[in-house]
DSSP file (Angstrom, degrees, kcal/mol; ACC not computed):
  #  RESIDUE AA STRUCTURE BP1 BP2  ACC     N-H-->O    O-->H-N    N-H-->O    O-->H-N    TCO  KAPPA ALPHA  PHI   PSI    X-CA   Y-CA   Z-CA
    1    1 A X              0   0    0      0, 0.0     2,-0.3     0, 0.0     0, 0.0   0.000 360.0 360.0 360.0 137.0   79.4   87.8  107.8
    2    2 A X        -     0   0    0     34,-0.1     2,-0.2     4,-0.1    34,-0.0  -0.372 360.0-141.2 -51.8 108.7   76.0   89.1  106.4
    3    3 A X    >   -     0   0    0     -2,-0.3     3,-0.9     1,-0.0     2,-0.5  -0.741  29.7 -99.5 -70.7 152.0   73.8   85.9  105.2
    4    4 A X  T 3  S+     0   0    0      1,-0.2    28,-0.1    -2,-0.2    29,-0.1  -0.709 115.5  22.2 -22.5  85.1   71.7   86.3  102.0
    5    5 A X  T 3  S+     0   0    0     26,-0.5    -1,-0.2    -2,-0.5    27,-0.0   0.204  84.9 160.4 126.7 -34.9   68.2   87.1  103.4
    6    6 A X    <   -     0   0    0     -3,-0.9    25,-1.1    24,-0.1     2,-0.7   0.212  38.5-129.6 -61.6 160.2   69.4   88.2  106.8
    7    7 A X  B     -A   30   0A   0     23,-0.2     2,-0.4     0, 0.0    23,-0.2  -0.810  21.5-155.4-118.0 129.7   66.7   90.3  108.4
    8    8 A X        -     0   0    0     21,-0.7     2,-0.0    -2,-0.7     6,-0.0  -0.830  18.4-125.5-104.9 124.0   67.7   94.0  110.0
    9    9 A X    >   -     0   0    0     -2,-0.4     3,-0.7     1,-0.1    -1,-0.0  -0.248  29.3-119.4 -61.8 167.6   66.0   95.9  112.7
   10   10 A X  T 3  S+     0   0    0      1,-0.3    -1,-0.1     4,-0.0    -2,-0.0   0.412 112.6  47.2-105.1  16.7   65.1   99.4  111.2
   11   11 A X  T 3  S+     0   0    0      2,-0.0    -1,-0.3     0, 0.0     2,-0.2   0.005 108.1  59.4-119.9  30.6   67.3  101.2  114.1
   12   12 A X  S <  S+     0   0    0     -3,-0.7    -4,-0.1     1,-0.3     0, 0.0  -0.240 110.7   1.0-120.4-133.8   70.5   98.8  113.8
   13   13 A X        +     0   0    0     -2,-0.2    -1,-0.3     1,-0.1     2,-0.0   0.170  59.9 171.0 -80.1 150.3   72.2   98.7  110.4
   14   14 A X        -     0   0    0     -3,-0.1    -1,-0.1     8,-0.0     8,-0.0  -0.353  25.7-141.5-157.8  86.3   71.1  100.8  107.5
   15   15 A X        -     0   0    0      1,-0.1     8,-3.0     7,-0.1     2,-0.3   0.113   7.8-129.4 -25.8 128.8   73.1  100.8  104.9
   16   16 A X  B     -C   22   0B   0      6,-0.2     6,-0.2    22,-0.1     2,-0.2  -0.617  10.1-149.2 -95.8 146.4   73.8  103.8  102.7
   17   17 A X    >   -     0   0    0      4,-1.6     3,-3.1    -2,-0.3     4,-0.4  -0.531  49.5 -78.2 -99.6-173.0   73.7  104.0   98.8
   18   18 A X  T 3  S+     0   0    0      1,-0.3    -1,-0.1     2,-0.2    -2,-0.1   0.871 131.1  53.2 -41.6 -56.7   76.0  106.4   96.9
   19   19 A X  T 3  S-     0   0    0      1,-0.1    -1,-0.3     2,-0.1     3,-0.1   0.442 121.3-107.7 -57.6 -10.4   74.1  109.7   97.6
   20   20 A X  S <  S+     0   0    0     -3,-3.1     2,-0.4     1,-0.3    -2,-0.2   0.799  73.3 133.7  55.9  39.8   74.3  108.7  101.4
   21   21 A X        -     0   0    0     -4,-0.4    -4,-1.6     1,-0.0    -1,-0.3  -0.992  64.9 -93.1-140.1 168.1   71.0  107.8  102.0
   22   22 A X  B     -C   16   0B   0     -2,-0.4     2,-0.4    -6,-0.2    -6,-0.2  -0.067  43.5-113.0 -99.4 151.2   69.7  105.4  103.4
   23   23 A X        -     0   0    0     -8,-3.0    -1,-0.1     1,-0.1    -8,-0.1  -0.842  23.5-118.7 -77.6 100.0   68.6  101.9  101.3
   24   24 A X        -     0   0    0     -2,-0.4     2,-0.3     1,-0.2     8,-0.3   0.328  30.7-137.1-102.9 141.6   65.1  100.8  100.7
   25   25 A X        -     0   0    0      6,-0.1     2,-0.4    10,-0.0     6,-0.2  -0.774  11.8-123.7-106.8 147.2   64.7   97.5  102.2
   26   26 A X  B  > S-B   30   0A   0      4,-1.1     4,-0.9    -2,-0.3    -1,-0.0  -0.827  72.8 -17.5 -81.8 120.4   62.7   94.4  100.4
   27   27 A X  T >4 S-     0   0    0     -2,-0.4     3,-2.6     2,-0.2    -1,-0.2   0.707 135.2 -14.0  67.4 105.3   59.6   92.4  101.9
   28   28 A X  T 34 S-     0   0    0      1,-0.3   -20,-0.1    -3,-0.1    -2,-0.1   0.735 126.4 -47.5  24.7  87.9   59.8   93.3  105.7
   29   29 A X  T 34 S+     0   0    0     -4,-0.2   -21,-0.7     1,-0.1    -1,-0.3   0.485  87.5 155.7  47.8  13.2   63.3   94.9  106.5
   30   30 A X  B <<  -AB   7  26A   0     -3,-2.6    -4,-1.1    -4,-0.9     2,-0.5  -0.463  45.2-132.6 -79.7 161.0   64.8   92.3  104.6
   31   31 A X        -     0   0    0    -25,-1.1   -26,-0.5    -6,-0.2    -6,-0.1  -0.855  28.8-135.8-130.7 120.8   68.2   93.8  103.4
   32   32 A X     >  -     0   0    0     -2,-0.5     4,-1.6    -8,-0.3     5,-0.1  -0.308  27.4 -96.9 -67.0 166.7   68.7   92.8   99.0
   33   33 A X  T  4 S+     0   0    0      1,-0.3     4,-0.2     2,-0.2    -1,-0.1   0.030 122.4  56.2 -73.0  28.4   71.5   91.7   97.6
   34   34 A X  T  > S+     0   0    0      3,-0.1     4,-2.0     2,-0.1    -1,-0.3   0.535 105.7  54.9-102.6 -34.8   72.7   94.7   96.5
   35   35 A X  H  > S+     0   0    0      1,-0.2     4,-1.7     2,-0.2    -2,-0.2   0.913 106.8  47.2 -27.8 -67.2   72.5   95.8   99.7
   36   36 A X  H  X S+     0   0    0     -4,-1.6     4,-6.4     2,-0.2    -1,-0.2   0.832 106.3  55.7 -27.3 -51.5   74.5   93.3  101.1
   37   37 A X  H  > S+     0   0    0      1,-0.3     4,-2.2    -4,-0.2     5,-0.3   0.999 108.5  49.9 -78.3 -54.8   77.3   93.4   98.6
   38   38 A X  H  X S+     0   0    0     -4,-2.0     4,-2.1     2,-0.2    -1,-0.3   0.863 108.8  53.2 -45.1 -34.6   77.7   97.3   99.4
   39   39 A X  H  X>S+     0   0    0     -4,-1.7     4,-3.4    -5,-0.2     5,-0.6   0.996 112.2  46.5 -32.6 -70.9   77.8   96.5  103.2
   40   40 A X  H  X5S+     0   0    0     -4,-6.4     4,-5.4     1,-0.2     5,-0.2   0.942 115.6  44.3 -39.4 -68.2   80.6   94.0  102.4
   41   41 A X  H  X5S+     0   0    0     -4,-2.2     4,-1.4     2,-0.2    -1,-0.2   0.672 115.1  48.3 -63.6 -19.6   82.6   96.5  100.1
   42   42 A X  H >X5S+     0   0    0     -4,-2.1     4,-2.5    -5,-0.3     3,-0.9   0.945 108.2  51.1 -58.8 -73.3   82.3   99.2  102.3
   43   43 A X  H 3X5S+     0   0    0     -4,-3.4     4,-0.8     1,-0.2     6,-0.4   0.822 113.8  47.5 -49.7 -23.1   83.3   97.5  105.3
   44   44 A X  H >XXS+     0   0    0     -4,-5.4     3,-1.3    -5,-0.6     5,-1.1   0.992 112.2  47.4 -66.3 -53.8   86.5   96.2  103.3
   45   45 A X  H X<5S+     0   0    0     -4,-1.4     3,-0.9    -3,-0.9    -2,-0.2   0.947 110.0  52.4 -60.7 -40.1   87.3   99.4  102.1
   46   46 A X  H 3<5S+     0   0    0     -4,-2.5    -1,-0.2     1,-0.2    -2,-0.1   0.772 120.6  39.9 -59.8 -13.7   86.8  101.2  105.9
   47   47 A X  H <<5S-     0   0    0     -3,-1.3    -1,-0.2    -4,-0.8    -2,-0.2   0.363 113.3-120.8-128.0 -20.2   89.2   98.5  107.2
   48   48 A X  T <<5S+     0   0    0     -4,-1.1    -3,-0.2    -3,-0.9     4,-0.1   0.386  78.8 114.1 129.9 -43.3   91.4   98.4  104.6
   49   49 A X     >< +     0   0    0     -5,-1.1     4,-0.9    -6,-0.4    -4,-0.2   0.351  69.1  69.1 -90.9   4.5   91.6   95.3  103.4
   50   50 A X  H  > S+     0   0    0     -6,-0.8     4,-1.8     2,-0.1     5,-0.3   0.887 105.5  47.5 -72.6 -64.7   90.1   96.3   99.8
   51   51 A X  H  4 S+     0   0    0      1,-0.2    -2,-0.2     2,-0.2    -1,-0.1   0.561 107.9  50.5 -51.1   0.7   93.4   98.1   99.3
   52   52 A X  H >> S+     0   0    0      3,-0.2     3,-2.5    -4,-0.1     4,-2.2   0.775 109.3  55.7-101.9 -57.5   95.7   95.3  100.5
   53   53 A X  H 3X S+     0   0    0     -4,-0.9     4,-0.8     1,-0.3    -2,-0.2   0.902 114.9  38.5 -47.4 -47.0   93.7   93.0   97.9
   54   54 A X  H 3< S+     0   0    0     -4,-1.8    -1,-0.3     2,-0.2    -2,-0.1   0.295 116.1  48.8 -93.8   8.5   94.4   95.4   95.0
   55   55 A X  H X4 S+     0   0    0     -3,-2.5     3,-2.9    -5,-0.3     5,-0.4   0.735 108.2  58.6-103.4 -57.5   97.7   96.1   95.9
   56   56 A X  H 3X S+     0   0    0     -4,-2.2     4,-1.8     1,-0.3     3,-0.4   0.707 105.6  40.3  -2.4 -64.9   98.1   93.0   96.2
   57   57 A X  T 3< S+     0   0    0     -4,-0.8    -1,-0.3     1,-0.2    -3,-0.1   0.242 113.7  59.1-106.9  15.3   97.1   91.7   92.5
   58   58 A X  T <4 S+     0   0    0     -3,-2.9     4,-0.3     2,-0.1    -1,-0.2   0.002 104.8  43.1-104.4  30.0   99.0   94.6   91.0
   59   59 A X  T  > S+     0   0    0     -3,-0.4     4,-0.7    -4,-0.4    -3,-0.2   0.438 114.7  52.8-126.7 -45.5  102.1   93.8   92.4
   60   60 A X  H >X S+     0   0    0     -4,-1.8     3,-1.0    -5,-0.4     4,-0.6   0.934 117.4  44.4 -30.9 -50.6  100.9   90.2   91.3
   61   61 A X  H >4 S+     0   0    0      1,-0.3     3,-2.6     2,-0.2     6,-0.3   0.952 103.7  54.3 -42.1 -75.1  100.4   92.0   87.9
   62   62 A X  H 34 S+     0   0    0      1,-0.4    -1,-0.3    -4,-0.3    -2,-0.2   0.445 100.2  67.5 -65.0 -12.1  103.1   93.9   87.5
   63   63 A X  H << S+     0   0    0     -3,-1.0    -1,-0.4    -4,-0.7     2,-0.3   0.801  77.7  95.9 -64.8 -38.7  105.5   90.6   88.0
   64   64 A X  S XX S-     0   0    0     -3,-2.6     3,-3.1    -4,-0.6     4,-0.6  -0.506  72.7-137.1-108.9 125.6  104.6   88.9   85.1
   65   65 A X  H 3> S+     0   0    0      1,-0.3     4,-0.9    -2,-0.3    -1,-0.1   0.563 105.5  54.0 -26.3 -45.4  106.7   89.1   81.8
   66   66 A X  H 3> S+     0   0    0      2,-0.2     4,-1.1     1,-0.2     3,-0.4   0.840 110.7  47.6 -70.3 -36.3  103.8   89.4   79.5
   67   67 A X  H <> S+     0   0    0     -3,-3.1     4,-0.6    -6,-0.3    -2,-0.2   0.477 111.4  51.1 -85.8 -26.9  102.6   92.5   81.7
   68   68 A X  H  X S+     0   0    0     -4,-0.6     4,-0.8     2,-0.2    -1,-0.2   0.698 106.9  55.0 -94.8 -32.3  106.1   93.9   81.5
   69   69 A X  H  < S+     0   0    0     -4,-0.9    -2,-0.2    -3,-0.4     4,-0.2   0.559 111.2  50.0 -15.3 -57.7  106.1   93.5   77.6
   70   70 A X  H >X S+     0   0    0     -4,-1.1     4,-0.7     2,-0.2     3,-0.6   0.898 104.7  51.2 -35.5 -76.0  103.2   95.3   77.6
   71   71 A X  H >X S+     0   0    0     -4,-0.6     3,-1.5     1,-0.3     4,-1.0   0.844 105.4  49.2 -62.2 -47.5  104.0   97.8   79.3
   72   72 A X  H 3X S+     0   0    0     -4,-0.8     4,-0.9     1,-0.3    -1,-0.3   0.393 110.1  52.5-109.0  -6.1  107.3   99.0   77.7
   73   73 A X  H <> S+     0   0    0     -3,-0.6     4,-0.5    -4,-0.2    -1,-0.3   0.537 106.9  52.9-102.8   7.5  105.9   98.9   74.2
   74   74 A X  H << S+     0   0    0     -3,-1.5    -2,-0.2    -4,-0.7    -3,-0.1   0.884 114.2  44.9 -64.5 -52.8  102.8  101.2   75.3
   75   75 A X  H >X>S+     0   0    0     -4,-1.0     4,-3.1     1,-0.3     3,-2.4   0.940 111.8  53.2 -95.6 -67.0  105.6  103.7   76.9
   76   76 A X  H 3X5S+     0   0    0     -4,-0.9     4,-1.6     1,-0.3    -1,-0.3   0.864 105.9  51.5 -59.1 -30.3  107.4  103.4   73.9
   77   77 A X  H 3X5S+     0   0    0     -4,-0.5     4,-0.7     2,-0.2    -1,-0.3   0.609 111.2  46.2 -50.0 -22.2  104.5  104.3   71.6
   78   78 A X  H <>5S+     0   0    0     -3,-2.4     4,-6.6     2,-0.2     5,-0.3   0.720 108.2  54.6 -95.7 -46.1  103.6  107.3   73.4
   79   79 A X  H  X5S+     0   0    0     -4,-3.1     4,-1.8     1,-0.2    -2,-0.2   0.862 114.2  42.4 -82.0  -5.0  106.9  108.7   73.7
   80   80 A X  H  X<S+     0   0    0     -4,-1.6     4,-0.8    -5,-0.5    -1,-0.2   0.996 112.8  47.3 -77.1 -53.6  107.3  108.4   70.2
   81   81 A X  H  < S+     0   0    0     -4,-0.7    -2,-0.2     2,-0.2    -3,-0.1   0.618 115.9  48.0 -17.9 -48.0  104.2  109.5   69.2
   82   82 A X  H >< S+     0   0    0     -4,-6.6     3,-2.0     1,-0.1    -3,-0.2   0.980 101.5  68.9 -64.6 -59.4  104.9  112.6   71.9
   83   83 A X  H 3< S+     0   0    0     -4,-1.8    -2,-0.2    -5,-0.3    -1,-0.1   0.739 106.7  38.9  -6.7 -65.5  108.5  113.0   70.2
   84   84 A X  T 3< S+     0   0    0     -4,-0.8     2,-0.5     2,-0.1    -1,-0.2   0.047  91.8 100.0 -86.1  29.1  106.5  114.2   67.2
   85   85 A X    <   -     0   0    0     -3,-2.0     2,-0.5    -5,-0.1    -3,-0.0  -0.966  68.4-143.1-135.2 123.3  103.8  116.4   69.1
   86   86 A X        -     0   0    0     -2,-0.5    -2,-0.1     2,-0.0    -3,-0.1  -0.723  19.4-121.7-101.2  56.6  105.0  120.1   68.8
   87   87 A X        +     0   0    0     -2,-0.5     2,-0.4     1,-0.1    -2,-0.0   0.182  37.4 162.1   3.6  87.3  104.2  122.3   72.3
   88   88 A X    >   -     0   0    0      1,-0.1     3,-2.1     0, 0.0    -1,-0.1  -0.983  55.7-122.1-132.4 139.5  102.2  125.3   72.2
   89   89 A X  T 3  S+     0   0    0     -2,-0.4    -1,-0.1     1,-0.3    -2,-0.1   0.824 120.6  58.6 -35.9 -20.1  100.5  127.1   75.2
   90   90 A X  T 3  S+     0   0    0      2,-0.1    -1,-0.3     3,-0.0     2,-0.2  -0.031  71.4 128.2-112.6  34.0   97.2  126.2   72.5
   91   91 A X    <   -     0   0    0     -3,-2.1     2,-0.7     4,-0.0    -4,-0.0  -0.595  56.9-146.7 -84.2 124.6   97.8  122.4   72.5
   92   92 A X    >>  -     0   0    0     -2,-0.2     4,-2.4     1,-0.1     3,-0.6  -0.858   3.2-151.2 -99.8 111.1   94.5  121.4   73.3
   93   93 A X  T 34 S+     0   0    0     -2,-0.7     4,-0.1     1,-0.2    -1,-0.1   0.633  90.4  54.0 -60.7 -10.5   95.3  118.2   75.3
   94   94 A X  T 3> S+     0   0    0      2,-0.2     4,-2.2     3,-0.1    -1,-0.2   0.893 107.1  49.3 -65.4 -54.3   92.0  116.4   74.4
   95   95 A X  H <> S+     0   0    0     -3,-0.6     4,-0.7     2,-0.2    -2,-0.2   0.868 115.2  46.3 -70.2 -51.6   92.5  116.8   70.6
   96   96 A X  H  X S+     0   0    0     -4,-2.4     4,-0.8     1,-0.2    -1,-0.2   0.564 106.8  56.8-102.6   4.1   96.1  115.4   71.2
   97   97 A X  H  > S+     0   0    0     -5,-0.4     4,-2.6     3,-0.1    -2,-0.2   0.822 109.2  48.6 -82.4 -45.7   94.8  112.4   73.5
   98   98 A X  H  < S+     0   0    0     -4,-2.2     4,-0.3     2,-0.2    -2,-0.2   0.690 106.3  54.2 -78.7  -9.3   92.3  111.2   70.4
   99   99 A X  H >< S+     0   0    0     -4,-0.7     3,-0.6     2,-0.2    -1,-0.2   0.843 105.5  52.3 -80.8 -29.6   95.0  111.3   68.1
  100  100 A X  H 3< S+     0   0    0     -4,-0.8    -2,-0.2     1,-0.2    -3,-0.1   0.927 107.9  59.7 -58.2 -50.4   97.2  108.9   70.5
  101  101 A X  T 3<        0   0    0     -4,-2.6    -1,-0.2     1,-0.3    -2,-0.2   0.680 360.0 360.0 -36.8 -38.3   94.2  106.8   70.4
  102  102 A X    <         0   0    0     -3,-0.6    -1,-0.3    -4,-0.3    -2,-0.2   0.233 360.0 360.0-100.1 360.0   94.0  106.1   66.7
């Protein structure tokens, strides 16, 4: 695990930001937290284990009564709401997304 602080040669890791390039280090190579925390969350995601976590607490989710409750008066809202939504090749699907909204 990465310490808070931990100090990085400037040929071993060098962490990428979104754009892929590479992340400006603070106060003699030292690697910021924001650094860090993208290290971490890449290497979870390259490995895997981000998706196990989140599958993970949606299958938690999806267990639970209230969540199930939810859900099925959402689904019924829309497809009522669709019921009454008339098809045309000129359906603009934006315009009939902000009316489901309101």
């Amino acid at each position: 695990m990465i310490e808070p602080g931990a100090r990085c040669s400037r040929h071993s890791i060098k962490p990428l930001n979104a754009y892929g390039s590479t992340m400006e280090r603070k106060n003699d190579n030292m690697l910021g937290f924001d650094d860090i925390v993208f290290m971490l969350l890449e290497t979870l995601k390259s490995n895997g284990t981000f998706d196990e976590i989140r599958r993970h607490c949606v299958t938690d989710i999806d267990a639970k009564p209230t969540y199930q409750n939810w859900k099925q008066r959402i689904e019924s809202n829309v497809n009522k709401f669709l019921s009454k939504v008339k098809y045309t090749p000129e359906l603009n699907k934006n315009t009939v997304r902000e009316r489901l909204r309101k």
